[in-house]
C-alpha positions in Angstrom: 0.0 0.0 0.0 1.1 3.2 -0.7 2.0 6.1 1.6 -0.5 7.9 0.0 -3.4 5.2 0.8 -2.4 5.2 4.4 -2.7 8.8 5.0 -6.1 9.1 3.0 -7.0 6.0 5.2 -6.1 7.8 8.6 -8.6 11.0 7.7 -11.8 8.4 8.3 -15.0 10.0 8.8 -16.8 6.4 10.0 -15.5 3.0 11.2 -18.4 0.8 9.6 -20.8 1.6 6.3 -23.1 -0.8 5.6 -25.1 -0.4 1.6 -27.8 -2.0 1.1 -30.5 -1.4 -1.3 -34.0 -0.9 0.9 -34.0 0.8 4.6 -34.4 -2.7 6.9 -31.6 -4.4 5.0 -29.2 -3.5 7.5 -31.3 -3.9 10.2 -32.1 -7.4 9.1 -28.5 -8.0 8.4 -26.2 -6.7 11.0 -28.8 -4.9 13.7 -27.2 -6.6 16.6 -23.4 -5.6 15.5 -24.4 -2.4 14.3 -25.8 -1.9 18.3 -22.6 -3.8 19.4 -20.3 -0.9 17.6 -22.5 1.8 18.7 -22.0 0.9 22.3 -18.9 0.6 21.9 -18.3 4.5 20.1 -17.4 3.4 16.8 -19.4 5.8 14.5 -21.6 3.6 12.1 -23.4 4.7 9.4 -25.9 3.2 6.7 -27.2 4.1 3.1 -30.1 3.1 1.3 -29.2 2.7 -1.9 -33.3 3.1 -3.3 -36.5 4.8 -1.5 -38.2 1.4 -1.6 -40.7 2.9 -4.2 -41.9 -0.8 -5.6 -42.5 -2.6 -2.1 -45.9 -4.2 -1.8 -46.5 -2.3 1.3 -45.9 1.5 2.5 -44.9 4.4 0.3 -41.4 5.6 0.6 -42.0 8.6 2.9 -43.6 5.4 5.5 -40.9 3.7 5.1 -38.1 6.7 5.7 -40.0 7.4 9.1 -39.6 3.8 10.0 -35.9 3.9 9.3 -35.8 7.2 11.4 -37.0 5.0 14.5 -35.0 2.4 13.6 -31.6 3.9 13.6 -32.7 5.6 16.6 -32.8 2.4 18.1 -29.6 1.2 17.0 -27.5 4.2 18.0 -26.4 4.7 14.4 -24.3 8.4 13.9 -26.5 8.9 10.7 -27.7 7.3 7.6 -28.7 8.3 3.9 -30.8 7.3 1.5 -30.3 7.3 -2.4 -32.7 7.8 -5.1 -31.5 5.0 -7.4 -33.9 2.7 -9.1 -35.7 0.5 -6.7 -35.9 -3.1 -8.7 -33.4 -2.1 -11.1 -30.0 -1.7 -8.9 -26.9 -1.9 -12.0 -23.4 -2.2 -11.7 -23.1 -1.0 -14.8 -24.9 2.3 -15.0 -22.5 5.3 -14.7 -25.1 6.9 -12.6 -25.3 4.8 -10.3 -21.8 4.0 -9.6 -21.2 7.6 -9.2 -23.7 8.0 -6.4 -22.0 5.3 -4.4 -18.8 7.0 -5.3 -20.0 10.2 -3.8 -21.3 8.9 -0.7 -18.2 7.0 0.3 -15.7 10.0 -0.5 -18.2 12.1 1.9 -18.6 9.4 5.0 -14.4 7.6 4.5 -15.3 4.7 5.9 -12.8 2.2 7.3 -14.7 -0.7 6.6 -17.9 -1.2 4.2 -19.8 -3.8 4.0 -23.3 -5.1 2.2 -26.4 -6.4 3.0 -28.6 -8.5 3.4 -26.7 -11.3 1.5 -27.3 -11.8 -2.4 -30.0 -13.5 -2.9 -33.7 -13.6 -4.3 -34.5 -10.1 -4.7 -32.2 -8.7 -7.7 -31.2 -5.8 -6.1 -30.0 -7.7 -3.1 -27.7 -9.9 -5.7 -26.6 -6.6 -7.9 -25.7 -4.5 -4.8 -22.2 -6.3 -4.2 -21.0 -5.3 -7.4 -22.3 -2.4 -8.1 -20.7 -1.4 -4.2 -17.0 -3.3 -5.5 -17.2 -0.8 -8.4 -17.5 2.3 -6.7 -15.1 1.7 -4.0 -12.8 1.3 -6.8 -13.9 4.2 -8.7 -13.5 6.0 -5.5 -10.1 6.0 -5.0 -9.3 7.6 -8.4 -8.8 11.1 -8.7 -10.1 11.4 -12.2 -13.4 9.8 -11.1 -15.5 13.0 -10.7 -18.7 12.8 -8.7 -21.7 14.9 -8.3 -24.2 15.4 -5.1 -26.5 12.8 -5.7 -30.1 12.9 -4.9 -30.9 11.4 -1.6 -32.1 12.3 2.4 -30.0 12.3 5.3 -30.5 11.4 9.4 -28.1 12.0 11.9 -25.0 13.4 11.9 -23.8 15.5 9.7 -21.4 13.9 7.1 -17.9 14.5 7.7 -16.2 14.5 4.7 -16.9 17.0 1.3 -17.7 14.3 -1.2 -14.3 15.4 -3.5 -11.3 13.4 -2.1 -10.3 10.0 -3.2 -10.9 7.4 -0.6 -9.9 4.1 0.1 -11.7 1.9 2.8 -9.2 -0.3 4.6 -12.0 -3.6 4.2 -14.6 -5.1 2.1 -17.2 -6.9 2.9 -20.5 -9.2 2.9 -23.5 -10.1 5.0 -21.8 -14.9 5.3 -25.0 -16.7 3.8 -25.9 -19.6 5.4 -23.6 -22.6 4.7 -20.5 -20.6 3.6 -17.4 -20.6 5.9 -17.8 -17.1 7.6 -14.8 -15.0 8.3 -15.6 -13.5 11.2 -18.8 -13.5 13.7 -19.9 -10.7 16.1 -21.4 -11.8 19.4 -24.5 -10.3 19.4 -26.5 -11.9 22.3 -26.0 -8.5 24.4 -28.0 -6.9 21.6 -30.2 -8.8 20.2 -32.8 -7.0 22.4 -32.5 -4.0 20.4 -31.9 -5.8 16.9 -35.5 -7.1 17.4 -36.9 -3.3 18.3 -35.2 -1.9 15.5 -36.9 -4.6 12.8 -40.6 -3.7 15.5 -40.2 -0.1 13.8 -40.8 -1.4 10.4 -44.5 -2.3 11.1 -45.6 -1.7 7.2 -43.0 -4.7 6.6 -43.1 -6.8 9.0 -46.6 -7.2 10.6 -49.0 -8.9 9.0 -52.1 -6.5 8.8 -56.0 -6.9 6.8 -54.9 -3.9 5.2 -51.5 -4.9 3.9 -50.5 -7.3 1.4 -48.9 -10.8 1.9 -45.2 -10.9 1.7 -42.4 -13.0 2.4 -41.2 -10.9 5.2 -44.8 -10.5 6.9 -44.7 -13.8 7.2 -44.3 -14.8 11.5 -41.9 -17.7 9.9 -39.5 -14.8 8.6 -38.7 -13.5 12.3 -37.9 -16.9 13.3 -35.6 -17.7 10.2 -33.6 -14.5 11.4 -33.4 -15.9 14.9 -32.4 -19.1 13.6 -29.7 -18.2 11.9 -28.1 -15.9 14.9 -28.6 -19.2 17.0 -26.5 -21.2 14.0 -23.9 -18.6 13.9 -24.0 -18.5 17.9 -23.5 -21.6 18.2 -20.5 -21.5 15.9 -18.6 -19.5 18.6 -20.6 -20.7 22.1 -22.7 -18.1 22.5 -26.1 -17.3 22.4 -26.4 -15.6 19.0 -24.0 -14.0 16.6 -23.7 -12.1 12.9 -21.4 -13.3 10.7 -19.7 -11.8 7.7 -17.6 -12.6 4.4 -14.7 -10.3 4.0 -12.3 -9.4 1.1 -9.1 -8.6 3.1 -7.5 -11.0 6.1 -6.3 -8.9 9.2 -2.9 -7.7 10.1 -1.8 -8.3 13.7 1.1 -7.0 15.3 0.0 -8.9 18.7 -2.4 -11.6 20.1 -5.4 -10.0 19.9 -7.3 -9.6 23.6 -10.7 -11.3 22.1 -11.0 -14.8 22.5 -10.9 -17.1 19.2 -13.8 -19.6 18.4 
């Protein structure tokens, strides 16, 4: 790495972005670890990368109030929400890539990472790539990106939206059955993991006046609890949140966390 990366990488505005492509994604993915980090100080931040316009249930404006309550719960420093296409996320639209590229010059996170994993929904499965591609794009100073369109909660954003940035880590929400590279233990928070998905009553409460879905469904919740016993288990705890990352660490010591 050059000397030039590390000193754009010491200038970090966040320690944890997570992209995902409809407000609940992270909160289904990583609720518990984004709680975790919160208590802990790190400053964690998520983006939306659509307003949610085609879901069977709410309108977007519903759904941003939820996500208000939500992050509320979680303790997140702030979170914004793109405009791009909902049902139509591309990797390769220019548009698009620059939006991403924007937003990750303006928060510098250390780490970034995606969710929920990549599968079903096509913008779940786009959203890794199309998140690969602008963190590349972000680091190059002939990349030029403009203000995207978009609504913001929390904090304000620390960083201009000009400077190349390169996040130390890349990273995945560890679908079932894959070999996970590292696993938070979230049983402390699971408490407020659960609260946070209660705020998203227009998606996850089954009402007369709402449609069906997948995710209204009482067997959903349990499926998400399921898995946070499986990962759990992996590492003797009650419940944990596991993720698939592109780097490997660097120690200089033993670190002070026990190893499952």
């Amino acid at each position: 790495m050059t000397q030039q990366a590390r000193n754009i990488m010491t200038e970090s505005g966040c320690d944890l972005l997570c992209i995902g492509p409809h407000t609940d994604d992270a909160e289904i993915a990583l609720g518990g670890t984004i709680r975790l980090l919160a208590n802990r100080g790190r400053r964690v931040w998520v983006c939306d990368l659509t307003r949610g316009e085609l879901a069977s249930n709410a309108d977007p404006d519903e759904r941003w109030r939820e996500a208000e309550r939500a992050s509320t719960v979680l303790g997140l420093t702030g979170r914004v929400q793109l405009s791009l296409p909902d049902g139509f996320i591309d990797p390769g639209r220019h548009s698009q890539a620059e939006a991403l590229v924007w937003v990750l010059r303006r928060l510098r996170p250390r780490w970034v990472v995606t969710v929920p994993e990549p599968r079903r929904h096509p913008d779940h499965v786009a959203t890794p790539a199309l998140v690969r591609r602008a963190v590349f794009l972000a680091r190059l100073r002939s990349m030029e990106a403009t203000v995207p369109e978009g609504r913001w909660w929390g904090a304000e954003p620390p960083g201009d939206g000009v400077e190349p940035w390169i996040p130390e880590a890349v990273g995945d929400t560890c679908l079932p059955g894959v070999e996970p590279d590292l696993i938070f233990d979230v049983s402390e928070c699971w408490a407020a993991k659960v609260n946070a998905l209660e705020c998203y009553a227009s998606q996850f409460q089954r009402h007369p006046e709402r449609h069906p879905t997948a995710i209204n469904d009482p067997d959903f919740m349990v499926k998400i609890d399921d898995r946070a016993r499986a990962w759990g288990r992996r590492i003797e705890t009650d419940r944990g949140e596991a993720l698939r990352m592109d780097a490997v660490p660097v120690l200089n010591d033993l670190p002070s966390e026990r190893w499952a």
